[in-house]
PLY file of the C-alpha trace (Angstrom):
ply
format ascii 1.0
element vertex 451
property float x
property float y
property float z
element edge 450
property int vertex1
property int vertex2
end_header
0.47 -6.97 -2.49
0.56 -6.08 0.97
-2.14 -5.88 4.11
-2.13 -4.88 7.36
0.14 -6.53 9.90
-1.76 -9.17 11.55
-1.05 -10.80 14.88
-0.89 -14.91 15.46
0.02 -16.58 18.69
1.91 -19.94 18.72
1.24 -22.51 21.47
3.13 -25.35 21.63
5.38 -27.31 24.11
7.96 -28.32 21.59
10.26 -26.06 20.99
11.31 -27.29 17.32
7.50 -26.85 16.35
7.31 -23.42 17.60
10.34 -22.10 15.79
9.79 -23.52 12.19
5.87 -21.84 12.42
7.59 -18.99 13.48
9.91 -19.36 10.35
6.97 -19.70 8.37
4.62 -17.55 8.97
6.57 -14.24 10.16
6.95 -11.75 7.91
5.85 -8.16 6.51
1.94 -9.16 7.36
2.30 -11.57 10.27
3.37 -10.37 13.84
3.92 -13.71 15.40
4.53 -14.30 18.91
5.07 -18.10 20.98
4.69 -19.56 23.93
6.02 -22.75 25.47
3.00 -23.95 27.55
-0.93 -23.43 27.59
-0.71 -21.53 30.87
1.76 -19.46 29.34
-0.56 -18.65 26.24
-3.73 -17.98 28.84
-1.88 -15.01 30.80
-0.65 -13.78 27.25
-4.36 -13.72 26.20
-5.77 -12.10 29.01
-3.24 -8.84 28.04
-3.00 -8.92 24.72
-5.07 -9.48 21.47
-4.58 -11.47 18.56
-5.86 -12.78 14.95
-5.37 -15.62 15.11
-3.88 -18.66 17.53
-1.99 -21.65 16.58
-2.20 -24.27 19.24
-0.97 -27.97 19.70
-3.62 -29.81 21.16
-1.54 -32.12 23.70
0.09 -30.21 26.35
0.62 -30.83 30.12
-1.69 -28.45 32.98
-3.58 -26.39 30.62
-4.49 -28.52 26.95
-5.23 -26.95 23.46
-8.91 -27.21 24.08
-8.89 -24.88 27.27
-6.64 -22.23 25.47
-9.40 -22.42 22.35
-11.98 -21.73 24.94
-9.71 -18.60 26.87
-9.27 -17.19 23.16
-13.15 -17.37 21.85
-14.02 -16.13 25.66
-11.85 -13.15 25.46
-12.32 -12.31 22.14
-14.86 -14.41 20.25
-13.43 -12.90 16.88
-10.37 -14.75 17.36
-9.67 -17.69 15.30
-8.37 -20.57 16.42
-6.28 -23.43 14.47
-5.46 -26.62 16.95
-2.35 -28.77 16.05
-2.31 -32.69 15.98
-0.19 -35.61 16.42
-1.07 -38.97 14.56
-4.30 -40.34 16.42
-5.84 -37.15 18.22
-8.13 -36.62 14.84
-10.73 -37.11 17.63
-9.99 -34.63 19.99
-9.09 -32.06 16.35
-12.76 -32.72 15.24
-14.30 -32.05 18.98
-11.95 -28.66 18.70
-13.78 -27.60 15.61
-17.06 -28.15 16.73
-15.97 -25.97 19.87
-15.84 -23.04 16.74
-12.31 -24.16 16.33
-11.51 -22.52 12.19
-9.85 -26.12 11.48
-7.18 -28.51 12.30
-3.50 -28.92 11.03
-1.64 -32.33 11.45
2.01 -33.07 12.25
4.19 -33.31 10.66
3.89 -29.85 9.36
3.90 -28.60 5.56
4.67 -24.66 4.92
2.56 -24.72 1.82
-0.59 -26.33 4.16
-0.22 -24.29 7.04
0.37 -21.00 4.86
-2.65 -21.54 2.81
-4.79 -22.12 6.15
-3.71 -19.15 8.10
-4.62 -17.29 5.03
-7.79 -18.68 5.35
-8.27 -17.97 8.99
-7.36 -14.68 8.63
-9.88 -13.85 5.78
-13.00 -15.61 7.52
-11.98 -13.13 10.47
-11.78 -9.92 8.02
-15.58 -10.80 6.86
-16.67 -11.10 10.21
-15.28 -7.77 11.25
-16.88 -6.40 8.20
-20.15 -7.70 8.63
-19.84 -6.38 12.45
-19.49 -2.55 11.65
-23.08 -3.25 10.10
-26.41 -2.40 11.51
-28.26 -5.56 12.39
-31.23 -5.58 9.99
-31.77 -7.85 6.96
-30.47 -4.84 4.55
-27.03 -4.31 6.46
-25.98 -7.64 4.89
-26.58 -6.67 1.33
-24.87 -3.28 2.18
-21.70 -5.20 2.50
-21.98 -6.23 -0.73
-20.55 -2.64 -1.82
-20.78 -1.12 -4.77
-24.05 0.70 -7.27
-22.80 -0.32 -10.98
-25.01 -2.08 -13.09
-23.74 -4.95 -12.18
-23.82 -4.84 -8.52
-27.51 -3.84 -7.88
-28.06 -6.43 -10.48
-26.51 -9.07 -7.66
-28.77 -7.05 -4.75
-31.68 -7.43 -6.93
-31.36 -11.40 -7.00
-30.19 -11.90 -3.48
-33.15 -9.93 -2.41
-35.72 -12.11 -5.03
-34.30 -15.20 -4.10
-33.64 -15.10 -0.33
-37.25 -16.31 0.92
-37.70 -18.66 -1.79
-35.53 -21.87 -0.41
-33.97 -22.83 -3.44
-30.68 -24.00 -3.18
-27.50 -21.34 -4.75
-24.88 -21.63 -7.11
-22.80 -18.65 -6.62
-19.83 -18.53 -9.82
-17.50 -16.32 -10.20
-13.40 -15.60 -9.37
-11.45 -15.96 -6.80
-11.94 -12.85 -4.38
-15.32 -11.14 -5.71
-17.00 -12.06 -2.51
-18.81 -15.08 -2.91
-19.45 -15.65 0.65
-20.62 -12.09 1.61
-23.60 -12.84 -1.42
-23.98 -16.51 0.68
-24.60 -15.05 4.03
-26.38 -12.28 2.85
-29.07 -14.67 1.12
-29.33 -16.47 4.59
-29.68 -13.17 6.56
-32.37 -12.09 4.61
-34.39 -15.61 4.22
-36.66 -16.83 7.10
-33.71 -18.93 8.41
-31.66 -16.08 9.77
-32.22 -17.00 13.63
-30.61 -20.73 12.70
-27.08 -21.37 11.96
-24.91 -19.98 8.84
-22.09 -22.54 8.42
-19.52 -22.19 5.95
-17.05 -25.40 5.12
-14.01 -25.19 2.42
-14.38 -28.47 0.36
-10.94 -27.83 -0.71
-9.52 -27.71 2.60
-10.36 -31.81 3.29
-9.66 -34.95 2.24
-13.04 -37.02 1.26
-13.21 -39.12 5.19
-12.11 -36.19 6.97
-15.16 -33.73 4.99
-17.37 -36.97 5.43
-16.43 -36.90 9.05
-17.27 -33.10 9.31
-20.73 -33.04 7.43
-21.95 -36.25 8.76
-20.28 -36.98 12.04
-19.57 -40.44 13.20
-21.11 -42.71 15.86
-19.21 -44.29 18.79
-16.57 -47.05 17.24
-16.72 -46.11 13.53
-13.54 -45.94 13.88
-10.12 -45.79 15.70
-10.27 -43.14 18.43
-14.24 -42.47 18.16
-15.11 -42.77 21.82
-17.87 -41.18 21.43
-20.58 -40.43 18.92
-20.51 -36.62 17.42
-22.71 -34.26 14.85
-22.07 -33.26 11.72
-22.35 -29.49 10.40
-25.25 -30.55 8.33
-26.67 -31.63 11.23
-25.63 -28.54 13.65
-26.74 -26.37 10.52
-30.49 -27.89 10.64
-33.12 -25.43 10.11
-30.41 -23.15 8.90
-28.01 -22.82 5.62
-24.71 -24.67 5.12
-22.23 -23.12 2.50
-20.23 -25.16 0.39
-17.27 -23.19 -0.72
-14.71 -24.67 -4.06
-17.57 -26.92 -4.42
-15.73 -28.32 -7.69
-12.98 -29.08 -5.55
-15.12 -31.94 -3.69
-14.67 -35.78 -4.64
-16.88 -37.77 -6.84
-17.09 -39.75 -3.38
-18.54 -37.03 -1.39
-20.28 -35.47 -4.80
-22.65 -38.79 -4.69
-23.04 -38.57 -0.77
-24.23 -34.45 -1.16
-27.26 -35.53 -3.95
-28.03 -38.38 -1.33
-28.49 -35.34 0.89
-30.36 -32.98 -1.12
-32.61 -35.75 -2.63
-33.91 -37.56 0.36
-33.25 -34.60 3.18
-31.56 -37.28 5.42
-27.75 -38.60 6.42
-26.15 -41.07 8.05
-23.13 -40.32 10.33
-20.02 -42.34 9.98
-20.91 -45.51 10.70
-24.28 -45.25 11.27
-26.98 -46.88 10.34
-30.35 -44.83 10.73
-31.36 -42.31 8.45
-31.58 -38.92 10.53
-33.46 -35.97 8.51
-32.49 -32.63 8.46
-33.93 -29.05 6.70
-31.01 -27.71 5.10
-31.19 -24.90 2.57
-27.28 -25.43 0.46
-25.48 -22.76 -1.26
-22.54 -23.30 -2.84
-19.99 -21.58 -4.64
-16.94 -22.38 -6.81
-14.48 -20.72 -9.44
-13.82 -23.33 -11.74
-16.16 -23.99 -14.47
-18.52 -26.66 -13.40
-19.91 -27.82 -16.97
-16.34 -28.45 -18.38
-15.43 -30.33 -14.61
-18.64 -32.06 -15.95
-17.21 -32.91 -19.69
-14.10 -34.07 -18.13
-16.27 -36.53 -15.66
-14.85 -34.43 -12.45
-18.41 -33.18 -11.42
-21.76 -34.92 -11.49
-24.12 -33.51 -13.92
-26.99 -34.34 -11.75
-25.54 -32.59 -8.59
-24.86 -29.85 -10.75
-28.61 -29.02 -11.47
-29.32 -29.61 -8.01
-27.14 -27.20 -6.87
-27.85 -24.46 -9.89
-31.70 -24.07 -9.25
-30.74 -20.60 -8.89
-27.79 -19.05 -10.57
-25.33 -15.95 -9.10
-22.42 -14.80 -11.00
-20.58 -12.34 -9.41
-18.38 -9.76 -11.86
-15.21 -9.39 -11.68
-14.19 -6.08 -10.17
-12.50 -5.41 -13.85
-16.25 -5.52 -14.83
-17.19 -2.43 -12.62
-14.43 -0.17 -11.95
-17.13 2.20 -11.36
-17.60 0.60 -7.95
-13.42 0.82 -7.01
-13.82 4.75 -5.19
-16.66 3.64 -2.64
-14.88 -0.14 -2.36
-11.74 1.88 -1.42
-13.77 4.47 0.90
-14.95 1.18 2.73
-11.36 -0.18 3.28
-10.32 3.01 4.55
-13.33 3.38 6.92
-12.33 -0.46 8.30
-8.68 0.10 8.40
-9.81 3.57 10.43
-12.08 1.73 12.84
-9.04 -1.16 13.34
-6.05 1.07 13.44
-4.75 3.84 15.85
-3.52 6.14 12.51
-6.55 7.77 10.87
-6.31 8.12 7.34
-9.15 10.63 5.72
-8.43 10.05 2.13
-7.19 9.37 -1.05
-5.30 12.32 -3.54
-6.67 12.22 -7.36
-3.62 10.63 -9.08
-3.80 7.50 -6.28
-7.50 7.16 -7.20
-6.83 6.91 -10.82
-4.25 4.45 -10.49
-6.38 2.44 -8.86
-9.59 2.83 -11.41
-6.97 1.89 -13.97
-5.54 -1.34 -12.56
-7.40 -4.44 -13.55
-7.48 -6.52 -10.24
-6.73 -10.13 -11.04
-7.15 -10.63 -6.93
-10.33 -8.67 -7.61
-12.09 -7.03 -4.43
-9.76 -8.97 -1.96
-6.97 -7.82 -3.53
-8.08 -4.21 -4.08
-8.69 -4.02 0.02
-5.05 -4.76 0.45
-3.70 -2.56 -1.52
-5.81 0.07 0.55
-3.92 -1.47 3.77
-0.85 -1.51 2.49
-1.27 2.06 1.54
-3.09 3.34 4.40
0.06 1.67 6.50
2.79 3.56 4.78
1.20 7.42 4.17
3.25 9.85 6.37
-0.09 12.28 5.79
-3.52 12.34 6.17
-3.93 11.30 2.97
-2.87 8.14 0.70
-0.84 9.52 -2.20
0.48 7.93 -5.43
4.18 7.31 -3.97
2.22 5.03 -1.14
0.67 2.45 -3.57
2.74 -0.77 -3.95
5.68 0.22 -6.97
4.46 -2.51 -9.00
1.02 -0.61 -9.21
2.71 2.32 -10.26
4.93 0.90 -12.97
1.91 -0.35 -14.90
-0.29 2.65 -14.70
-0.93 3.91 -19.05
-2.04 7.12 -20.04
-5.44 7.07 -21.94
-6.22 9.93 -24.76
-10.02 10.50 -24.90
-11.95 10.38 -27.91
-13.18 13.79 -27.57
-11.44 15.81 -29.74
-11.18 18.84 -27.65
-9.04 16.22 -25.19
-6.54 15.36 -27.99
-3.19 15.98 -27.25
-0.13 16.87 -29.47
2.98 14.42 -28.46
5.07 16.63 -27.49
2.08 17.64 -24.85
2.30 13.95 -23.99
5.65 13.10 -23.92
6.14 16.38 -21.28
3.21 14.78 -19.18
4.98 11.73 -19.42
8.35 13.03 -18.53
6.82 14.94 -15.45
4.87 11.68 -14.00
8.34 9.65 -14.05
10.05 12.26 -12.38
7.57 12.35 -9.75
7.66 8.52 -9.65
11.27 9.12 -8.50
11.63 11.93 -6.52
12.63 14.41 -8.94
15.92 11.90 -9.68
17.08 12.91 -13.09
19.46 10.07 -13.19
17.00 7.10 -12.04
14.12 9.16 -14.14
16.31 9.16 -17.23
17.31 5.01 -17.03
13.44 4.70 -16.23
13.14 6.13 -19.64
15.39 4.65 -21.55
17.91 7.72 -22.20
20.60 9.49 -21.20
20.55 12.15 -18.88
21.79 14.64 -21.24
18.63 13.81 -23.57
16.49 13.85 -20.61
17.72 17.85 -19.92
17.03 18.94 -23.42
13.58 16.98 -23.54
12.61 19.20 -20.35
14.31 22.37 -21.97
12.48 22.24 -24.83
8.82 21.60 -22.96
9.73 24.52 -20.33
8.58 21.99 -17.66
11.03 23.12 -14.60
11.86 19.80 -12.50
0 1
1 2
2 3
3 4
4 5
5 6
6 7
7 8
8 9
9 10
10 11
11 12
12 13
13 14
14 15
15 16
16 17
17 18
18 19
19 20
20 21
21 22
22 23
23 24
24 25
25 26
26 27
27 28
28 29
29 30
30 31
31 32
32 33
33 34
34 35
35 36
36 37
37 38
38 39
39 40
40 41
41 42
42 43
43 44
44 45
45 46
46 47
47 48
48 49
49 50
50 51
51 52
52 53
53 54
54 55
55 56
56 57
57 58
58 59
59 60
60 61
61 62
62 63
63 64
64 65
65 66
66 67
67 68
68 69
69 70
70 71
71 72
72 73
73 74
74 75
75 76
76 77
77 78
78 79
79 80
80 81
81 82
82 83
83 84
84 85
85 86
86 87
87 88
88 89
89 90
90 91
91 92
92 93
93 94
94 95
95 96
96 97
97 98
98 99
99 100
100 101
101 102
102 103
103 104
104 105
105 106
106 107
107 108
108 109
109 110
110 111
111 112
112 113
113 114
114 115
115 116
116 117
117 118
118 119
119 120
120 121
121 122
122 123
123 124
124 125
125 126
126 127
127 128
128 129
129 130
130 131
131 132
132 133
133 134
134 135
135 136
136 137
137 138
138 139
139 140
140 141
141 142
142 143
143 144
144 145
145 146
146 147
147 148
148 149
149 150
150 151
151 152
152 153
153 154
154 155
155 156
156 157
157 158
158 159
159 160
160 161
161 162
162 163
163 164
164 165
165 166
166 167
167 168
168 169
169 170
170 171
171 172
172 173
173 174
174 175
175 176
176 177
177 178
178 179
179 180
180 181
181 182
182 183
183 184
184 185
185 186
186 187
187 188
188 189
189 190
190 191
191 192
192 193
193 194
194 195
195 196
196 197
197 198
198 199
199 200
200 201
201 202
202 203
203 204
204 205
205 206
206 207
207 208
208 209
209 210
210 211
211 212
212 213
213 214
214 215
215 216
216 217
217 218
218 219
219 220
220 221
221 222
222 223
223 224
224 225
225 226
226 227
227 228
228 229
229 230
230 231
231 232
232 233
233 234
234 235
235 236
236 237
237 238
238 239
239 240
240 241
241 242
242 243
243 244
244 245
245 246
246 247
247 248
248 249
249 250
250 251
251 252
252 253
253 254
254 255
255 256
256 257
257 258
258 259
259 260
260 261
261 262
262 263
263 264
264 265
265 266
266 267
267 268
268 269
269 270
270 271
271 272
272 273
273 274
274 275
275 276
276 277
277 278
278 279
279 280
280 281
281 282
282 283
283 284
284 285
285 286
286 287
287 288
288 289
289 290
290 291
291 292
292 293
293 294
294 295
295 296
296 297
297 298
298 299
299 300
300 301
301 302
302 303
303 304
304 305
305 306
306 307
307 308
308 309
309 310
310 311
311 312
312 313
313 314
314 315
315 316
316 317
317 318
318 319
319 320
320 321
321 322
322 323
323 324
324 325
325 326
326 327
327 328
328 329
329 330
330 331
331 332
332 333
333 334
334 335
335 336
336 337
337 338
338 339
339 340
340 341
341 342
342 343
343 344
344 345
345 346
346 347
347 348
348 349
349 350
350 351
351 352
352 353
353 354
354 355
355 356
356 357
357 358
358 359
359 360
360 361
361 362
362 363
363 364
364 365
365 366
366 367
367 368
368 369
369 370
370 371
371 372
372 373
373 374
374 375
375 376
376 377
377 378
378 379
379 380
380 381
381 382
382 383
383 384
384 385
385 386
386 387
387 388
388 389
389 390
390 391
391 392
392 393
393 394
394 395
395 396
396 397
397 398
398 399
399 400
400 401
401 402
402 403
403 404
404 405
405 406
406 407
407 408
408 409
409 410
410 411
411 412
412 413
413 414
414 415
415 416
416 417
417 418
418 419
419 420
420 421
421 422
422 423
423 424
424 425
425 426
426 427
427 428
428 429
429 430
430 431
431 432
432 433
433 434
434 435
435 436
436 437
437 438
438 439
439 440
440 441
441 442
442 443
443 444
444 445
445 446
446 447
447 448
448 449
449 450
């Protein structure tokens, strides 16, 4: 499915590098402009926005780190992904502390530099969402959108369990909004004025997520000039959010319960015990207690982690929540986007209550983009929704039995949707159908139905 078009910046003095994340990355959702030199990317800044920036670290007169710290500056929603030769980890890990999203090392992979982008892009979306939200304790669970059963059930717990201290376990597929439940817990708990810091586990090898929770001291290792904090350690007194928790190493799995047991660390080669006040919530999509039956998870980090249970539904679970969910995209796309777009017609609603959403929620928002992108009115119709969307939409007979149908009624309903589906094309509508064109003029004969 499609989104809107987003807008990523490439910095880099080699001109090889530039072109193949060019290659990469550009496409129907990714604007992507590059620049040959730092300097270069700080006058581009100052006139024009972007999503994202993509920046080698390295560079002669103006360096990686000072066009992280022109981007956050100018637009603090920016992210920022720094680029790294062999033996700069250093320098990548200083970056990210600098609110740097992450690091990418050379040589390049498509599949790794795809995959973080991605994620760039969406930790931006939920900060722009959870800025068009009145600052109070309750805007954060009114991100959480949606009043099925289901829903309020998750607004019920957040709100019971956000004072109490306990550490999280949020389940549930990819996409439901696992993190909006996480920062909502922390907004509403007495730790809101400290630090909310969110860290993929699947993102990191085990030394480079040691590195990044614990830190390292001065000569741990090659490179470490000097000695740096972890984000446990920046996220004292506040929450840290451990997202694909299953994803994490038995390694770092043993490390974590050192953590939680005795509320102290050590940094990378350190050797005194430095105590933190931590509340952890994590959240993951796999099933835990079979990663435990296959000895992949620790059974005793498990229940450490799953004092308090969340599972977020599927958005299959509550299609009753899909016409305010696609209200809200349209509202955000409105707020982002020069075109105003003031609704949705009936049939494009219904196609979307009767989709099933394996992307769940993230998916469902951009299918609104992609819609709201392509209307040529003021309104999102049916022939706007991705075709594929369209192809699979089923007709449903009621139970009542003053709704029941005769098939001839429903064949001339049926007929009458496909032609729409194509533009009143006989020929395509009649291959769509399986007959020939002939048939197809009898067929609409018979029903009266005037194409």
């Amino acid at each position: 499915m499609q989104q809107e078009t987003e807008r990523i910046l490439v910095v880099d003095d080699d001109a090889g590098t530039r072109k193949a994340m060019s290659r990469i990355l550009r496409g129907e959702v990714m604007e992507v402009k590059s620049v040959g030199s730092g300097r270069e990317a700080l006058a581009l800044l100052e006139r024009e926005s972007f999503s994202l920036v993509l920046t080698d670290l390295v560079m002669k007169e103006v360096d990686g780190l000072e066009v992280l710290a022109a981007a956050k500056r100018l637009d603090p929603d920016t992210e920022v992904i720094v680029i790294t030769g062999f033996g700069s980890i250093t320098s990548a890990v200083a970056a990210i502390k600098n609110k740097a999203f992450h690091y990418i090392q050379k040589p390049l992979h498509a599949d790794e530099l795809r995959n973080l982008v991605q994620q760039a892009l969406e930790k931006r979306r939920l900060k722009l969402q959870v800025a068009t939200l009145a600052p109070n304790g309750d805007s954060y669970l009114a991100g959480i959108i949606g009043e099925s059963q289901k829903t309020l059930a998750v607004k019920r717990l957040i709100r019971q369990i956000a004072a109490a201290d306990s550490n999280v376990l949020i389940t549930g597929e990819s996409g439901t909004g696992k993190e909006l439940v996480a920062l909502a817990i922390h907004k509403l708990s007495p730790r809101t004025e400290f630090k909310f810091l969110p860290i993929n586990c699947a993102s990191f090898t085990e030394e480079l997520l040691a590195n990044e929770l614990f830190g390292h001291e001065r000569g741990s290792f090659t490179g470490a000039t000097t000695s740096q904090p972890g984000l446990l350690e920046s996220a004292n007194g506040g929450t840290i959010f451990f997202d694909e928790v299953g994803d994490m190493s038995l390694g770092m799995q043993s490390k974590l319960l050192r953590v939680i047991q005795e509320r102290e660390l050590l940094r990378v080669g350190g050797v005194k015990p430095i105590s933190i006040d931590v509340r952890i919530i994590a959240a993951t999509n796999k099933n835990l207690k079979k990663s435990m039956e296959l000895g992949t998870f620790r059974e005793d980090l498990y229940y450490r982690l799953n004092v308090v249970p969340i599972r977020m539904p599927a958005l299959a679970e509550r299609p009753e929540d899909i016409p305010r969910l696609v209200n809200h995209f349209l509202e955000r796309f409105n707020l982002r986007s020069k075109k105003k777009v003031l609704g949705i017609d009936r049939e494009a609603m219904e196609i979307l209550c009767s989709y099933n959403y394996p992307g769940n929620v993230r998916e469902l928002e951009n299918i609104v983009e992609h819609a709201a992108s392509l209307t040529g009115t003021e309104f999102i119709m049916a022939c706007d929704l991705p075709e594929d969307l369209r192809e699979i939409r089923v007709f449903t007979i009621k139970k009542d039995a003053s709704q029941i149908k005769s098939m001839e009624e429903l064949e001339s309903e049926y007929m009458a949707w496909v032609l729409e589906q194509y533009g009143h094309n006989k020929s395509r509508a009649a291959d769509a159908l399986g007959i020939n064109r002939a048939s197809l003029y009898r067929k609409l004969k018979k029903s009266q139905f005037k194409a």
